[in-house]
C-alpha positions in Angstrom: -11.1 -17.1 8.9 -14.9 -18.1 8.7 -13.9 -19.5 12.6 -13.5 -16.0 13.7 -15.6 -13.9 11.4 -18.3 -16.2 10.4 -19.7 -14.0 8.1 -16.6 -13.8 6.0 -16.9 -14.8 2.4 -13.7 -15.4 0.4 -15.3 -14.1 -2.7 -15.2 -10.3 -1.1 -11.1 -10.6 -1.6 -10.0 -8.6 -4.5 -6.2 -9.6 -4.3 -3.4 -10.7 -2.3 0.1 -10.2 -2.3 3.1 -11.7 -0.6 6.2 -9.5 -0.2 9.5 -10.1 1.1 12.8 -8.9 2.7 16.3 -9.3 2.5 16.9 -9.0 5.8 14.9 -9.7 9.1 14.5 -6.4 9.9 14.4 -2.7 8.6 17.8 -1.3 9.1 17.6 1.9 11.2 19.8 4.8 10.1 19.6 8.3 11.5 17.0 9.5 8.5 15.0 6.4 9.1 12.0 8.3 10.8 11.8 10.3 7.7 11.3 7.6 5.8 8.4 5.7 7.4 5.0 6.3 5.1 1.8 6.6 6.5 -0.6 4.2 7.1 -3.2 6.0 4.5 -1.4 5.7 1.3 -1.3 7.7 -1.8 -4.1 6.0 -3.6 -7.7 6.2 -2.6 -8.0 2.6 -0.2 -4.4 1.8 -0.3 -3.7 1.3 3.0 0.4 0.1 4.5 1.1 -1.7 7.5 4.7 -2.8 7.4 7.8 -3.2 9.7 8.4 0.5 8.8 5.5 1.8 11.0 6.9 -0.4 14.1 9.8 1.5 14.7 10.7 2.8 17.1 10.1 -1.1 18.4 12.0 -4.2 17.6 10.1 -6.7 15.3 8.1 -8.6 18.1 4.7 -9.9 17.1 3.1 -7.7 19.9 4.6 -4.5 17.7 2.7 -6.2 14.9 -0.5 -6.9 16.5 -0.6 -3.5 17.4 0.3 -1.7 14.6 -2.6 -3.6 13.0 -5.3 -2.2 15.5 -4.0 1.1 14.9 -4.2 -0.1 11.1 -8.0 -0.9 11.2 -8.9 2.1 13.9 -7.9 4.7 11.6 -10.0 2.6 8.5 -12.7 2.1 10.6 -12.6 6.6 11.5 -12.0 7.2 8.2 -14.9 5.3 6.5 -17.1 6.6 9.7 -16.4 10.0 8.8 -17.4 9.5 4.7 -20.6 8.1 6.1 
């Protein structure tokens, strides 16, 4: 990381977390749309970026790459606007 963002100090990490799947990919039923949280979650600074907010893509690390950008715009307006 310090390679990319030289200024990054591991002691600014609160926590981690690892999660996992049965399965390679969500499994798409009819209701799935309705299903897929937002990427603000329900608690102040929780923020999801998951295979759930990919679809209507496949699981291609493009899909992933972008969904992050979109991840970090939207933090990035949001913390502009409580400025």
């Amino acid at each position: 990381m310090p390679r990319i963002v030289p200024s990054f100090n591991e002691a600014s990490i609160r926590d981690s977390w690892i999660f996992g799947a049965p399965y390679a990919q969500p499994i798409v039923t009819r209701e799935f749309p309705s299903h897929i949280p937002p990427l603000k979650g329900p608690l102040p600074g929780l923020w999801i970026g998951s295979m759930f907010q990919v679809y209507p893509q496949d699981r291609g690390q493009n899909y992933s790459v972008a969904l992050a950008n979109r991840l970090v715009l939207e933090m990035v307006r949001e913390r502009r606007g409580a400025d």
